[in-house]
C-alpha positions in Angstrom: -14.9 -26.3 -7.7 -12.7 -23.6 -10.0 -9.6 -24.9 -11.4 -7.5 -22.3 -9.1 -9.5 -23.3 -6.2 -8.2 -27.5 -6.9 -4.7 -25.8 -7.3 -4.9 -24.7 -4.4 -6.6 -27.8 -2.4 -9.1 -26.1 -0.5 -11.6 -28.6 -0.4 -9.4 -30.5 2.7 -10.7 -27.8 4.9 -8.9 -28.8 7.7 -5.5 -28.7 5.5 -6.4 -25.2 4.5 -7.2 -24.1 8.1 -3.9 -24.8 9.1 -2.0 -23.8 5.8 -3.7 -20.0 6.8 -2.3 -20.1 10.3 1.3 -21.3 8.9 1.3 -18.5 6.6 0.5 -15.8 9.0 2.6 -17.4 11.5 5.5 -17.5 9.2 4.9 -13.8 8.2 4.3 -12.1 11.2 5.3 -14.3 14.5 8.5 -12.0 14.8 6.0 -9.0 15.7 3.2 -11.2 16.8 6.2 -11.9 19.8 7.0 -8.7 20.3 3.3 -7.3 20.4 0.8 -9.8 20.8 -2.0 -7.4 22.0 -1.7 -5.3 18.7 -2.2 -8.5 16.8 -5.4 -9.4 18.9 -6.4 -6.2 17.4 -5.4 -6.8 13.9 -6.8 -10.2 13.5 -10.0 -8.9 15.6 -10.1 -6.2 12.5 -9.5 -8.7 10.3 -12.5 -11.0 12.0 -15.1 -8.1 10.5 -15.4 -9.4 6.9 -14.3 -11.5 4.3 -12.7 -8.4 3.1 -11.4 -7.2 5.8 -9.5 -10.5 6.0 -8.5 -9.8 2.8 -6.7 -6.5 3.4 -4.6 -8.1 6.4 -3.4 -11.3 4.8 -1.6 -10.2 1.7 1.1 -12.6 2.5 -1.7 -15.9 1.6 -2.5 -14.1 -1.0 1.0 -14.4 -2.6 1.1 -17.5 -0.9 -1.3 -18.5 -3.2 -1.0 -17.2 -6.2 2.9 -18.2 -6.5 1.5 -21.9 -7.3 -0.9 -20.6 -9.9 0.0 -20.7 -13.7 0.7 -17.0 -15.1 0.5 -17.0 -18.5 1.6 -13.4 -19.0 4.7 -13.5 -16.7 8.3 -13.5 -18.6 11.5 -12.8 -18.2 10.5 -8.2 -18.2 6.8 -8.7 -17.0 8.1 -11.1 -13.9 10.5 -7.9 -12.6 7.9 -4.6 -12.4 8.3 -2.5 -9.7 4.4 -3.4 -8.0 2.7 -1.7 -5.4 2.1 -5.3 -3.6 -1.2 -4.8 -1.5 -3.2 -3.2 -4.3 -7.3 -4.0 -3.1 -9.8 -1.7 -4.3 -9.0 1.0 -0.7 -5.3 1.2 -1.4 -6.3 4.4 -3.4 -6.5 8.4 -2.5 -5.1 11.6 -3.0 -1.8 13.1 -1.8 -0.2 16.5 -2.7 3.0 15.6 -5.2 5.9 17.2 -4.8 5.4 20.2 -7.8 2.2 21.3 -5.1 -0.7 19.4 -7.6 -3.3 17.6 -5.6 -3.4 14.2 -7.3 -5.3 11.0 -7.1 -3.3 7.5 -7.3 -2.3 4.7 -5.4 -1.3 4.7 -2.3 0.4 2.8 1.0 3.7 1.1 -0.5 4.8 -0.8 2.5 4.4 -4.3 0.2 6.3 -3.0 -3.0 8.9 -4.4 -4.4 9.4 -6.2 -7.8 7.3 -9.2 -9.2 4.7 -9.8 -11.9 3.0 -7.0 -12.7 0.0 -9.4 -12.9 -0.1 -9.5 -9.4 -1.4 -6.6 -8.7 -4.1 -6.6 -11.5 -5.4 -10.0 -9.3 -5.2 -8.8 -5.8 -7.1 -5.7 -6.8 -9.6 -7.6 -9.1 -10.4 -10.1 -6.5 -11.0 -7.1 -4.2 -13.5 -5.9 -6.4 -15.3 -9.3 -6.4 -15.2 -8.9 -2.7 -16.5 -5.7 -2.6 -19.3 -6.6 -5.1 -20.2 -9.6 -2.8 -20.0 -7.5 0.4 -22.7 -4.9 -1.6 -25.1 -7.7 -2.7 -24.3 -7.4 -6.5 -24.4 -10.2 -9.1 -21.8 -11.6 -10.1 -22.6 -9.9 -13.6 -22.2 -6.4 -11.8 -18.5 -7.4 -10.7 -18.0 -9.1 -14.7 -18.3 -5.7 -15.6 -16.4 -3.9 -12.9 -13.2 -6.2 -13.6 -13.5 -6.1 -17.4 -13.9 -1.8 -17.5 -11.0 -1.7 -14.9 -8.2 -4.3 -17.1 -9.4 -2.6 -20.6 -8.8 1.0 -19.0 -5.5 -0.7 -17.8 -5.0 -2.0 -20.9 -5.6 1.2 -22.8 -3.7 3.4 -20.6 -0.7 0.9 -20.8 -1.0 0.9 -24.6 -1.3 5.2 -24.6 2.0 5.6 -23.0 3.8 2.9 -25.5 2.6 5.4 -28.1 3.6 8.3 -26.1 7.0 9.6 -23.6 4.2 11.6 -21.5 4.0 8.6 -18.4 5.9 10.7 -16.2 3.5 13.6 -16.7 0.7 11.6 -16.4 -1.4 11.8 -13.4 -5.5 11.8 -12.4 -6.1 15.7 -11.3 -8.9 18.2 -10.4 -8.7 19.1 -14.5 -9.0 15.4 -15.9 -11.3 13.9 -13.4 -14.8 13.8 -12.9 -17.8 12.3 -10.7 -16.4 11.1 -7.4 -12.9 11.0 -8.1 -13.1 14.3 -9.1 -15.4 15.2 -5.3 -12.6 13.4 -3.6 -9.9 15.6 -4.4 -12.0 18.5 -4.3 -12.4 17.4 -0.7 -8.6 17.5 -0.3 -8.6 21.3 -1.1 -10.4 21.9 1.6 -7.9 20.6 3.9 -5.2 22.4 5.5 -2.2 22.2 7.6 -3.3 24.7 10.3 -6.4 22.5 10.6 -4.0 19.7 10.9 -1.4 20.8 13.2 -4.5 22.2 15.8 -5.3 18.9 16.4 -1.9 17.0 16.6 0.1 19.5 18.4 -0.3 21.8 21.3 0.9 25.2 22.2 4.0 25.5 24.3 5.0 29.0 25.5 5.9 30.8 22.2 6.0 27.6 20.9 4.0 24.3 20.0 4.3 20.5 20.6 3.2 16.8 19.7 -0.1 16.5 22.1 0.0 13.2 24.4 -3.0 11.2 24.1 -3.9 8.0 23.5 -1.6 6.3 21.1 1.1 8.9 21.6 4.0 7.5 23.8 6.7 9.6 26.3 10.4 9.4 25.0 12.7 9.0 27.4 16.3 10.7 26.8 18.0 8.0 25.9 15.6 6.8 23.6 14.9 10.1 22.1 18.2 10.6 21.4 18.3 7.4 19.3 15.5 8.6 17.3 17.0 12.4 16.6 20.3 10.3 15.8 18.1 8.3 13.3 16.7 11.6 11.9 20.6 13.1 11.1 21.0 10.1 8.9 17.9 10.1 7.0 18.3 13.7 6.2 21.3 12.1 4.0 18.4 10.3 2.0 16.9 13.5 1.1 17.1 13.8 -2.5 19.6 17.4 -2.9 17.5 18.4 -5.4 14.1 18.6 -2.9 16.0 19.4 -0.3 14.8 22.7 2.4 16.9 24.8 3.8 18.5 23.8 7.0 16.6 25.5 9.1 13.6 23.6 8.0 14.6 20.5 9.8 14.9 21.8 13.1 13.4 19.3 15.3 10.7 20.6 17.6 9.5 17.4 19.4 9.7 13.7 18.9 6.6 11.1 20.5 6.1 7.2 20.0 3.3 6.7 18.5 0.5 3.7 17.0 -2.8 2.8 16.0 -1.9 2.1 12.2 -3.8 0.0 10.0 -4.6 -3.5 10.0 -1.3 -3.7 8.0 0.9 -2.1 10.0 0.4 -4.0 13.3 3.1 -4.2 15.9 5.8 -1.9 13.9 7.3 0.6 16.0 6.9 4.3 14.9 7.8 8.3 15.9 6.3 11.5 15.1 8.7 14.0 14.6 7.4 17.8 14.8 10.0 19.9 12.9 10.4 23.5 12.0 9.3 23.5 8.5 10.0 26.1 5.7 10.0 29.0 7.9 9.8 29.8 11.4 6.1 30.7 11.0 4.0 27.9 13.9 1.2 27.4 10.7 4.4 26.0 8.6 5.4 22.9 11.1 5.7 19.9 9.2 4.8 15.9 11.0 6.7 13.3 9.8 6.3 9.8 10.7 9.4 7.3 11.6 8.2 4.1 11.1 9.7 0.9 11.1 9.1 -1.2 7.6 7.7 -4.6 7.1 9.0 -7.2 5.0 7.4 -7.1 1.7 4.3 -10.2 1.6 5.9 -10.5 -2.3 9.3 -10.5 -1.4 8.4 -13.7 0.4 7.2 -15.7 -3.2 10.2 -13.5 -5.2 13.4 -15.7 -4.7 15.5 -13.5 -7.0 19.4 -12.8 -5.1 19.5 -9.6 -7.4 16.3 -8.2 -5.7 16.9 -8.6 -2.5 20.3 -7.8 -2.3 19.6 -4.3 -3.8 18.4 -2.8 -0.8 19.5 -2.1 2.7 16.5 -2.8 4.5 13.0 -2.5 4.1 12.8 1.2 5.0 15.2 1.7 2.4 12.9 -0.9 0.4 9.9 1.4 0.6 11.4 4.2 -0.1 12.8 3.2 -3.2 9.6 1.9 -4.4 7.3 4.2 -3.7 9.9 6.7 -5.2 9.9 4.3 -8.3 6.2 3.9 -8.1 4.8 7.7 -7.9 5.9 10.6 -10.3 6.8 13.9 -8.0 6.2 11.8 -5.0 6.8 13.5 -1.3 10.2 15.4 -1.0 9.9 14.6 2.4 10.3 10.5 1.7 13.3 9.2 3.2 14.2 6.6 4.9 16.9 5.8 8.2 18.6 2.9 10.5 17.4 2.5 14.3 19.0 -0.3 16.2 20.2 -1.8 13.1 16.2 -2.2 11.5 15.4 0.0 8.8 13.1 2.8 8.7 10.8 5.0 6.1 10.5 8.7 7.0 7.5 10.6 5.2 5.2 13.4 6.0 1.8 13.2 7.7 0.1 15.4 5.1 -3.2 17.0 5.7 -4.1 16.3 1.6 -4.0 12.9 2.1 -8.1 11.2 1.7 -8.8 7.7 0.8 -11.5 6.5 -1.8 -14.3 5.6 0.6 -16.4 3.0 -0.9 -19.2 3.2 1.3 -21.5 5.1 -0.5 -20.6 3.6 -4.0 -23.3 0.8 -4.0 -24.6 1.7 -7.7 -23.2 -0.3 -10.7 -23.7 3.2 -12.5 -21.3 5.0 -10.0 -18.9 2.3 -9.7 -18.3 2.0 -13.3 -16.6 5.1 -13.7 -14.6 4.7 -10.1 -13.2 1.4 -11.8 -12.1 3.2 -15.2 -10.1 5.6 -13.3 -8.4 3.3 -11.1 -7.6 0.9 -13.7 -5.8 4.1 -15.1 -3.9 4.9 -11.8 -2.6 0.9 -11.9 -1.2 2.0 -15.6 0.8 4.7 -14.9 2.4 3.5 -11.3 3.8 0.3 -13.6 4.8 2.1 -16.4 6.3 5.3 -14.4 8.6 2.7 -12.5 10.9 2.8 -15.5 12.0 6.2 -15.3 11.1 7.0 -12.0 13.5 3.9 -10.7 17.1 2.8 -10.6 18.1 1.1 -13.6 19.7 -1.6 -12.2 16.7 -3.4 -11.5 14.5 -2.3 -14.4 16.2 -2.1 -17.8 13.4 -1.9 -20.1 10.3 0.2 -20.5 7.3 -1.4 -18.9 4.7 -0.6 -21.2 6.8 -2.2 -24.2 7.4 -5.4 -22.4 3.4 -5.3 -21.2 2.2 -4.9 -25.0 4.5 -7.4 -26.0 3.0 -10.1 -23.7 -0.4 -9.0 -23.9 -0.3 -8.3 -27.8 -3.5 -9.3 -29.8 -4.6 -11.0 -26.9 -6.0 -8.6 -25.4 -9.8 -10.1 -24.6 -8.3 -13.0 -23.4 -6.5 -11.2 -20.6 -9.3 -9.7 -19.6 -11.2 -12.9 -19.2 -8.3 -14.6 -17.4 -8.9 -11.6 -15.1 -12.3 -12.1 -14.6 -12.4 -15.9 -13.9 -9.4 -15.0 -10.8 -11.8 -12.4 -9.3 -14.7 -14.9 -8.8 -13.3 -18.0 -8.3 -10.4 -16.4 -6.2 -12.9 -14.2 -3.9 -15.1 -18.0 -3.1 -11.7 -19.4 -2.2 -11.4 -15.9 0.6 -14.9 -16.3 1.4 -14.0 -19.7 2.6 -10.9 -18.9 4.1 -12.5 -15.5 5.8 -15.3 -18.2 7.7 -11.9 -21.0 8.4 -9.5 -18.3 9.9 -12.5 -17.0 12.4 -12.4 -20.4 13.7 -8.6 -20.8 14.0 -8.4 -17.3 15.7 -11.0 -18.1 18.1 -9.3 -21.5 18.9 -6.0 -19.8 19.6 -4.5 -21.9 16.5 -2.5 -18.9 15.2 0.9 -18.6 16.9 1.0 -17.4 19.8 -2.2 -15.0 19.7 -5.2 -16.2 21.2 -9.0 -14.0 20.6 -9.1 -13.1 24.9 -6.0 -11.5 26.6 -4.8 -14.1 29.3 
């Protein structure tokens, strides 16, 4: 057994069943009340593969790795703005705000603030998963760890040298190989293509198609939403902001079907007017209700949590904090007295699909570039953020930590991923059972 595997007990199986259903209980039985058929769904999803599980149980994760030893956590590298569910699919493109097409991370629902380790581990640990799930050796997923933490590393140490983080970014003229296809993909994207198969024609006009997934308002509840909307045009930054006209809204639907991590949240589509009054120019925006943070639950500091208003707000600020010339759209709104983020549905928007990555020759280069993106959301925070919670420069307080010690970091990396992705493997094959056995709050595997 590894030594973080005895840390964490897991040979008293039946112990560690039922610390996994206490954590996800604990996390998510609010929602899990509100929605348990959307939860049958998300653990069902979750039931597919160790790494499957992975993606929807960030909150063991931090859980877990909140009783580990962190050697490279003080008083600056403890407080980084982090993107909080970083695995190996949290990446893709999106259109920044100065109209580049750029590939970073994405989905910032979990950010907040915390060790900026944490998000090297979760994502190397997904890397051991995905080698696992591909049938590579273990010295195959070595590799992939060590060539994403050096390129971290290096990147980390390039902008201490340098003031160029903000200007930083992985684009069509730096990238190549399939980073480089999967933006090229983005271009051929467009809005009209986008809008054809969201929205409908009305008269003159267009609106939000019903469907499945796509709920009715009523008048009372729209007019909660469009209430919503007035006040999270206030969270527009003035700088970014459209004219007027552009915010004109056209039609507003409940929708859902997110992601394993967004089950149960309540969300809108809002079709507004856009730039100009042209039907091709109609922008979607999403109103969606944010989650509590998985490392907000490990991160007892007052000052953190007392910074924001809610977690829309929460999100918001991060992803603001985390992403140079991020979405001018990005706001975020009250409704009911819960907190909401506001963002585009943009048609640039493609995730890294690993699927077809199953060669340690095409995998290596993935890895570099990723360990690159990791980089420059840390050390970005600094400028990109509110000072308050961030005083320091990232990269400084990184190098200072990491100094001449570089190897060794890497190989503290390494021995997380594998021993780490056993201890998931295990708990993949224990939460199966639990589900299946109704264990897990109030969320059995068959509707009664």
């Amino acid at each position: 057994m590894s030594e973080i595997a005895d840390k964490l007990s897991v040979a008293d199986v039946d112990a560690r069943r039922g610390r996994i259903s206490e954590v996800l209980v604990d996390a998510f039985s609010e929602l899990m009340d509100r929605s348990p058929a959307a939860f049958r769904t998300k653990f069902r999803k979750m039931a597919a593969s160790p790494f499957a599980f992975y993606r929807g149980s960030a909150c063991l994760f931090y859980a877990d790795v909140a009783r580990l030893d962190d050697p490279w956590a003080d008083e600056r590298t403890s407080r980084v703005w982090i993107q909080g569910d970083l695995h190996a699919q949290n990446f893709g493109t999106y259109m920044n705000g100065s109209g580049v097409l750029v590939f970073d991370v994405n989905d910032f629902d979990e950010a907040y603030l915390g060790h900026f380790t944490w998000d090297l581990q979760r994502f190397a640990a997904s890397l051991a998963l995905l080698g696992w799930s591909k049938a590579l050796p273990d010295a195959d997923i070595v590799s992939f760890v060590k060539h994403a933490a050096t390129s971290y590393l290096d990147q980390v140490r390039h902008f201490a040298e340098r003031s160029d983080d903000s200007e930083y970014s992985l684009r069509l003229n730096n990238t190549t190989g399939t980073i480089h296809d999967v933006l090229q993909q983005s271009r051929l994207k467009s809005r009209t293509e986008m809008l054809h198969r969201m929205t409908e024609a009305e008269g003159y006009d267009q609106r939000m198609r019903r469907g499945a997934n796509i709920r009715q308002l009523g008048d009372e509840e729209r007019g909660r939403v469009e209430e919503a909307f007035q006040h999270y045009l206030e969270t527009i930054p003035q700088e970014v902001r459209m004219k007027d006209i552009a915010y004109t809204i056209k039609d507003v639907v409940g929708s859902s079907g997110f992601g394993i991590g967004s089950a149960g949240l309540p969300a809108y589509n809002i079709l507004i007017e856009g730039p100009t009054e042209a039907l091709e120019n109609d922008i979607v925006l999403s109103m969606k209700q944010g989650n509590v943070a998985a490392p907000s639950r490990v991160v007892t500091d007052a000052r953190i949590h007392d910074h924001f208003q809610h977690h829309g707000h929460r999100t918001a600020l991060s992803q603001r904090a985390l992403q140079a010339h991020t979405d001018p759209l990005l706001g975020y709104t009250e409704l009911g007295g819960v907190g909401y983020l506001v963002s585009e549905l943009s048609p640039y928007e493609s995730d890294l699909d690993w699927e077809n990555l199953t060669e340690p020759t095409d995998i290596l280069p993935v890895v570099d570039y990723l360990g690159r993106a990791m980089a420059k959301i840390h050390c970005v925070s600094d400028a990109q953020s509110d000072a308050e919670l961030v005083t320091f420069q990232v990269e400084d307080a990184i190098m200072h930590v990491v100094g001449g010690r570089q190897q060794e970091f890497v190989d503290w990396l390494i021995e997380f991923a594998l021993s780490y992705a056993d201890v998931v493997r295990d708990d993949y094959r224990l939460f199966v059972d639990a589900f299946r056995n109704g264990e897990i709050g109030n969320v059995t595997a068959t509707a009664r």
